[in-house]
Phi, psi and omega in degrees: 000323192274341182289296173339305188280334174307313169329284190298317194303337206266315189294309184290344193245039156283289183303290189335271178325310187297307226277327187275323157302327183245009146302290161357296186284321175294329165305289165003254166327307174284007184286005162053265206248339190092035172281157139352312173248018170249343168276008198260353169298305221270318197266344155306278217309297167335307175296315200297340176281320149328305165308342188296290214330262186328330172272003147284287198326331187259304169323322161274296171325357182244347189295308186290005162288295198306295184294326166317315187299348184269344165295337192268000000 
């Protein structure tokens, strides 16, 4: 149980860092022609992808607590 949770802890906080690429990239990739309302679609979409990244984050972090506490 405790290799497992170390595991998932390792993975979210992998996904934290992919989820900041890939904010990066949606923003990027959706700015379409440069109109306005594709740049500010591009610039939602980015942030909102952007947001997973603190909740991997909290999440491995709490995965890797759950796993200290099972060492003690």
């Amino acid at each position: 149980m405790k290799d497992t949770l170390k595991g998932l802890s390792n993975l979210c906080f992998i996904l934290g860092f992919a989820s900041i690429i890939a904010s990066i990239g949606a923003w990027w990739f959706t700015q379409g022609e440069g109109k306005p309302e594709e740049l500010a679609h591009s610039e939602r979409f980015g942030i909102f992808v952007g947001l997973w990244a603190p909740t991997f984050f909290i999440i491995s972090n709490r995965l890797k607590s759950y796993a200290a506490e099972l060492d003690s």
